[in-house]
Structures are given as structure tokens and as C-alpha cells.
VEXMIZA-729489 format. One record per residue: x, y, z of N, C-alpha, C in turn; residue in three letters. Coordinates in steps of 0.1 Angstrom, whole numbers, plus 5000, padded with zeros to 4 digits. Layout:
REM residues N
XYZXYZXYZALA;...
This chain:
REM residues 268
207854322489208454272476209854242478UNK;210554132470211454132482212554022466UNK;213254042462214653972455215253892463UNK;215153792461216153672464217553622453UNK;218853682458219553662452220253512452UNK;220753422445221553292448222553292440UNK;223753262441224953242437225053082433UNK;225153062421224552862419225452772413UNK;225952702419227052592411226152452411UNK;225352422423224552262423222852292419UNK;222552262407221552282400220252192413UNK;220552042418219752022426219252072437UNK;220252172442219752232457219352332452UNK;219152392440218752512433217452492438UNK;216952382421215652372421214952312435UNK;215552262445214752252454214852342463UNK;215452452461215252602467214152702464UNK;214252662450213052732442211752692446UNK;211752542449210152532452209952532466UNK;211052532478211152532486210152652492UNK;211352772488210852922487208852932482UNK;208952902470207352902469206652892474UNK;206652772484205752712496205852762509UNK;206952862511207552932522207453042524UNK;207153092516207653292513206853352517UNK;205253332518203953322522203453442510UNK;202553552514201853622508202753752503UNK;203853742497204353822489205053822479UNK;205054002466205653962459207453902458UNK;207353842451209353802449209153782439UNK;210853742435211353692426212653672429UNK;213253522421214653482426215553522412UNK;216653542419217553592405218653452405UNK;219153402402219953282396221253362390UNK;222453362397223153402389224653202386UNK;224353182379225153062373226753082377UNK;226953042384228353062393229552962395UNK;229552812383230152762388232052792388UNK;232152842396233752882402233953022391UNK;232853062384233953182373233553332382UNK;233353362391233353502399233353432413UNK;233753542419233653542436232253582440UNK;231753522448230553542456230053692457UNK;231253762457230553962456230453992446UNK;230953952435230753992425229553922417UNK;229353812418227753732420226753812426UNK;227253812441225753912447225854042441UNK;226754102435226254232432226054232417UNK;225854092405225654112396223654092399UNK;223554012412222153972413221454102412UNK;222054172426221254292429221254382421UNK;222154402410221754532403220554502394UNK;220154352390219154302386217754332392UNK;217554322404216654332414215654452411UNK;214554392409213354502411212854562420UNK;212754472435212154502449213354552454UNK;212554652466213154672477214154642486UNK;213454492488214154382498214854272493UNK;215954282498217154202490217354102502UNK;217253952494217953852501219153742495UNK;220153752502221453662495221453552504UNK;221353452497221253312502221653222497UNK;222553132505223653012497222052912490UNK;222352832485221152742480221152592485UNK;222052582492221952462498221252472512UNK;219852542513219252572526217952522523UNK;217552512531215652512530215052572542UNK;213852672537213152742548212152652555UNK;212052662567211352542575210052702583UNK;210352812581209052902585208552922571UNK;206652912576206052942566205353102569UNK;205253182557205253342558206353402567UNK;208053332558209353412563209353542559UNK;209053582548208953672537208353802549UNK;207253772552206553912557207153892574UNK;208153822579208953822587210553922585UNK;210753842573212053942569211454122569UNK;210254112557210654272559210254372571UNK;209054292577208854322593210254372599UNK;210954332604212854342606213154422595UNK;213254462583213954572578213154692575UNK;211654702580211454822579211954932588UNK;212354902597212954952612213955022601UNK;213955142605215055252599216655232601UNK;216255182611217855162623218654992613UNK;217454992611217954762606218754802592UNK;220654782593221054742584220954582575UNK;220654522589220854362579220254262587UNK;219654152584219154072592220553932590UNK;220153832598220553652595220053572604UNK;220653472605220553352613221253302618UNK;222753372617223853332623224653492624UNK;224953522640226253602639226853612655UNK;227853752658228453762664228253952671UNK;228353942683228354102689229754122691UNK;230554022686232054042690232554072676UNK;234054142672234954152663236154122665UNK;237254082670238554142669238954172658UNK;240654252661241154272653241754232645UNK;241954052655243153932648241653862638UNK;242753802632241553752617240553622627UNK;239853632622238853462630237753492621UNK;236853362625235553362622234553412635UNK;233553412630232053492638232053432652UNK;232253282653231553202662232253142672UNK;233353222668234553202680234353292698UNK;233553402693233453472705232353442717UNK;231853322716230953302724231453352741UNK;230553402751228453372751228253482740UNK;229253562731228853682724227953622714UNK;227553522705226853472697225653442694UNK;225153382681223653372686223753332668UNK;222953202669222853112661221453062662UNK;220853022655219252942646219152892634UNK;220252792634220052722619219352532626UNK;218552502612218852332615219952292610UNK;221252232612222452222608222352062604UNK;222752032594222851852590224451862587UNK;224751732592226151732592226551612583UNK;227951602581228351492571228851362574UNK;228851382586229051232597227751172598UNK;227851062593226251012592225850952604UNK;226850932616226150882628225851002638UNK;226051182630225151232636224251352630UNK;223651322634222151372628221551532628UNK;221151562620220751722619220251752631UNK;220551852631220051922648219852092649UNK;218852112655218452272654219552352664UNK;220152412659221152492668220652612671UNK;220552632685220952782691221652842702UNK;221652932700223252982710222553142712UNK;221753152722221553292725222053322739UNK;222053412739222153472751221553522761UNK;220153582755219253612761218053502758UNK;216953612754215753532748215553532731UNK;214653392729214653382715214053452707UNK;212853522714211453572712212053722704UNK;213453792707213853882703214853922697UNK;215253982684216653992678217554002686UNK;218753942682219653972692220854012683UNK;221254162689222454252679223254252677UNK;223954252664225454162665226154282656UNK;227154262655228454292645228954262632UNK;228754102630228954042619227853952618UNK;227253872602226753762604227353692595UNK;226553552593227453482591226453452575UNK;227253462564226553452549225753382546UNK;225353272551224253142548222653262542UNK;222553302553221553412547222053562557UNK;221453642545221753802552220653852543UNK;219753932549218853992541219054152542UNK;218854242535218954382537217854452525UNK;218054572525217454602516218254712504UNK;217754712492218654802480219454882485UNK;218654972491219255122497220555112502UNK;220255012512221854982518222854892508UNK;222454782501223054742493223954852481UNK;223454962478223555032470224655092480UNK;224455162492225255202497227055162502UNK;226255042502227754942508228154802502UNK;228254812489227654722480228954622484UNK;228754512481229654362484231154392475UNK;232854382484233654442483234354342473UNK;233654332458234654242450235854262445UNK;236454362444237554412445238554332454UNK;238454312467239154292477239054162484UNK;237454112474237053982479237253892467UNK;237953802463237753752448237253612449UNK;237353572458236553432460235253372470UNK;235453302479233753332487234253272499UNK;235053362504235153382519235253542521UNK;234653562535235353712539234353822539UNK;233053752526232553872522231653912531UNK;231153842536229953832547230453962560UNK;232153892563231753962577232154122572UNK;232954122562233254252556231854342553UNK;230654262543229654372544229154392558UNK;229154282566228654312581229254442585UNK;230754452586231254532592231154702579UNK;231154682570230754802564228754862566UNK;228154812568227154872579226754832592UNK;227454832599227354832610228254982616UNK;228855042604229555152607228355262608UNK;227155252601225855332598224755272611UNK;224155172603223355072609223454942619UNK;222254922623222254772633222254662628UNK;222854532632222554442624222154332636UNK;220754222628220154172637220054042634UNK;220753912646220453782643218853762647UNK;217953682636216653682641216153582646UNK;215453572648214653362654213053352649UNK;212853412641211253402632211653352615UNK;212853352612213153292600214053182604UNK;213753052601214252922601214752842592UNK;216152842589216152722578217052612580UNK;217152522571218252372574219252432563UNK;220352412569221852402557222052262560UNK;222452222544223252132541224252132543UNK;225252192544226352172544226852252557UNK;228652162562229452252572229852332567UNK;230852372576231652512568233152452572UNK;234352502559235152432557236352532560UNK;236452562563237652682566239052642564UNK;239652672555241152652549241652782546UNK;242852782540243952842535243152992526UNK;242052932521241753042510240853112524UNK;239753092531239453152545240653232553UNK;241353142555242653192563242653332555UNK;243153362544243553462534242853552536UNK;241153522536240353652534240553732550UNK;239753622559240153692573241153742575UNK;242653732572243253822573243053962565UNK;242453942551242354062545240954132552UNK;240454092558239254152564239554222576UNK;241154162584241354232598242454332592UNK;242854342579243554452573243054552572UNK;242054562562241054652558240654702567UNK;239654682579239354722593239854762603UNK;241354722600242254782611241954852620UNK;241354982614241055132623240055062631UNK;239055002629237454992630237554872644UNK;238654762644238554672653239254712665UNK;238854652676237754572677236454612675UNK;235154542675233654582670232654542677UNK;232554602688231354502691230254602699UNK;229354522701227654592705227354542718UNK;228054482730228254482738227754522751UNK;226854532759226354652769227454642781UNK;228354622785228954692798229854562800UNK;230554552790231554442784233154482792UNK;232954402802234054422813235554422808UNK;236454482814237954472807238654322804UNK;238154242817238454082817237354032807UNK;236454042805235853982790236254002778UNK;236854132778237654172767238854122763UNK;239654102774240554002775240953902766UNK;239653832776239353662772239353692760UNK;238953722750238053762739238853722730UNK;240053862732240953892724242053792727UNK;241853752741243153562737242553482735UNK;241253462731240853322723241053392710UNK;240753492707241153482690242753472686UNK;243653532694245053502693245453362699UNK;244453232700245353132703244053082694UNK;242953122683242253042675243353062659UNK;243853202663244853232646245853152646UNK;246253112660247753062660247552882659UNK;246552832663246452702660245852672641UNK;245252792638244552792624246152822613UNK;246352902619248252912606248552802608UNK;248752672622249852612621248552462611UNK;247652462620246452362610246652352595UNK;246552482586246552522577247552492568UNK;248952432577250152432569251552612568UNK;250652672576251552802568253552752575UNK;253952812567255452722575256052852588UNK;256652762594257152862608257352972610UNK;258153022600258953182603257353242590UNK;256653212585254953292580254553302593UNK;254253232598253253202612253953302619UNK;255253272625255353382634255253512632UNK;255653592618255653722614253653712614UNK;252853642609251753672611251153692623UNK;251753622633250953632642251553742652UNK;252853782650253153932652252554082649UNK;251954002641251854112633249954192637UNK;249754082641248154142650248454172667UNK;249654112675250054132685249554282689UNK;
């Protein structure tokens, strides 16, 4: 039984999520909760007005601009969270963290991605992305995922509920709940749940903001990662691509000279 939460500003990608789901979910119970979102709360504070709603066990947060392309995802998802050990499932994350702010998908070969992605350049065309490392056939354990979908269930939601306080708009939250159970539990990118996003992802100034507040908060905790025998020179690398992805992102961004440099001191 399983709650599907959505955070909703475009009523069309709604309803075609809604029937989407229907045709997709296979032989179980659900129900979608709709919380009406255009710009008046942050995304945690949305997902946690959904879930206190929620009747089932199994909670899923999912942007609405997706479509599920597996049919019987549903008894896939909770297959993956009955596992005692499974804090959270997705379709997109990372076995890497640093300390310096970034996004998930900077740390590659650490990565592991399964989305159909459609892009906004019309001379190029949706395409099924993946990025494993190993084999597809099996989860592959990460650190953070990436918010398009993250499934979990109440228990842990209740435990480590979405940080609206700290998060007030809709960046950040994703890798933040990532990293608040992953302190307990495992978290697992999967390849038995399939869907298409509509949209890129846009990362600006208000992004800039959170990931920094997310390598604040975490301080103690970073770096993060799940790793098996993660050599000193990979670690390296790791940590100078995130310190030359922050320093090209402050200057992209606009922040002015003497911000940039005290920021980027400031993770040094």
C-alpha cells in the first residue's frame, strides 16, 4: 500500500501523472495526495504536509513532470523497502559527498543514473540515461539521491522528516534527507523502476544557496560516501572536481569577487 506524494504547480503534468500512475502501479493499494503548491511553501514543507496525510506504509515523493514507463513499479518499490537495512530508494544518485557544496552527479564513475531524460533543445531527443558502474540487474548504493523520485517508507519519514526549517524553497532537500538517513540506513539507486522527466534541472543562485546550506549543516558528516576501497588518489580527484565545480558555479552564478573568494575559502 503505498502514498504517492506530489508537490503541484502544472495541473497538466498532474493529471497525466494521475492516469499515468493508474496504468503503471500494477496490483496495489495507493493513493495520490496532491498538495497545490504553486510557489506558496518549499518543497519540504509540501512533502511533509503530504505525508502526515498518508494512510500507507510506503511513501513516494515525486516531481509530476515524470511518467512511469515500468508496469507493476509499485510491487517493485516496496520489494526494495521491505529490506530492513533500505532507507530510501531512486533513480538517480551518488556514493560520493564532499564537503564543498555541489550537486549528486558531479562525482562520477561514483554515480548511477536511470532516467528517460527529454531535453529542451529540440534537435536533441529524449534518451534513456545510465551511468552505472557495475551491473544494472542490481541496486547500486549511494549517499545521496537525486529528488525526481525518492521512495521510503512512514517510519523513516517520521524519523527524519524533510528539513523545512532550513530548506525554504526546492533545492537542497533531496540530498539533505539523503544524508539524514544514510546516517542510520542504506540508500539505493534502482533499475526495475523507470520513468521519463520532462524537464532539465536548472541550477542557479537559489541551488547555489541551498548546497551551501547543506555542506553547512553536514559539516561534521562530510565527506560521505559508500565506497569499497576508495583509494587516497580517488579521493583526491573527487574533492578537486568539487572545488573547481564550486569555483566555476560562484563565478557562472554572478557572485562578485571578494564573495567568491571568502566562499571558496571557506570549504578549503
Amino acid at each position: 500500500m503505498i502514498s504517492i506524494v506530489i508537490s503541484s504547480y502544472q495541473p497538466k503534468y498532474f493529471e497525466a501523472l494521475v492516469k499515468n500512475i493508474a496504468q503503471t502501479i500494477g496490483s496495489v493499494v495507493y493513493e495520490v495526495i496532491k498538495i497545490d503548491n504553486p510557489g506558496i511553501m518549499g518543497i519540504c514543507e509540501a512533502y511533509n504536509k503530504g505525508a502526515k496525510q498518508a494512510q500507507y506504509s510506503y511513501l513516494c515523493f515525486v516531481h509530476e513532470d515524470v511518467l512511469f514507463h515500468t508496469n507493476g513499479w509499485g510491487l517493485n518499490l516496496i520489494s526494495h523497502l521491505k529490506k530492513p537495512d533500505v532507507g530510501a530508494i531512486g533513480v538517480a544518485g551518488s556514493a560520493y559527498k564532499s564537503y564543498i557544496p555541489s550537486t549528486w552527479s558531479l562525482y562520477k564513475p561514483f554515480t548511477a543514473i536511470s532516467i528517460i531524460q527529454n531535453y529542451k533543445n529540440l534537435h536533441k531527443e529524449s534518451e534513456h540515461v545510465t551511468n552505472h558502474p557495475d551491473s544494472i540487474n542490481s541496486p547500486y548504493e549511494v549517499v545521496t539521491l537525486d529528488g525526481v523520485f525518492i521512495g521510503t517508507t512512514q517510519t523513516n519519514w517520521e524519523t527524519h522528516r524533510f528539513d523545512e526549517k532550513t530548506f525554504k524553497g526546492f533545492h537542497g532537500y533531496d540530498m539533505d534527507f539523503s544524508l539524514q538517513l544514510v546516517q542510520h540506513k542504506k540508500l539505493y539507486v534502482v533499475f526495475d523502476i523507470l520513468l521519463e522527466h520532462f524537464s532539465e534541472g536548472n541550477p542557479n543562485r537559489d541551488w547555489m544557496s541551498a548546497a551551501i546550506e547543506v555542506s553547512d549543516k553536514w559539516k561534521k558528516h562530510l565527506p560521505r560516501y559508500c565506497i569499497t576501497n576508495l583509494s587516497e588518489k580517488e579521493k583526491f580527484n573527487l574533492e578537486l572536481k568539487a572545488k573547481m565545480g564550486f569555483k566555476k558555479r560562484l563565478k557562472g552564478f554572478g557572485y562578485k569577487t571578494l564573495n567568491r573568494k571568502l566562499l571558496y575559502l571557506k570549504y578549503l
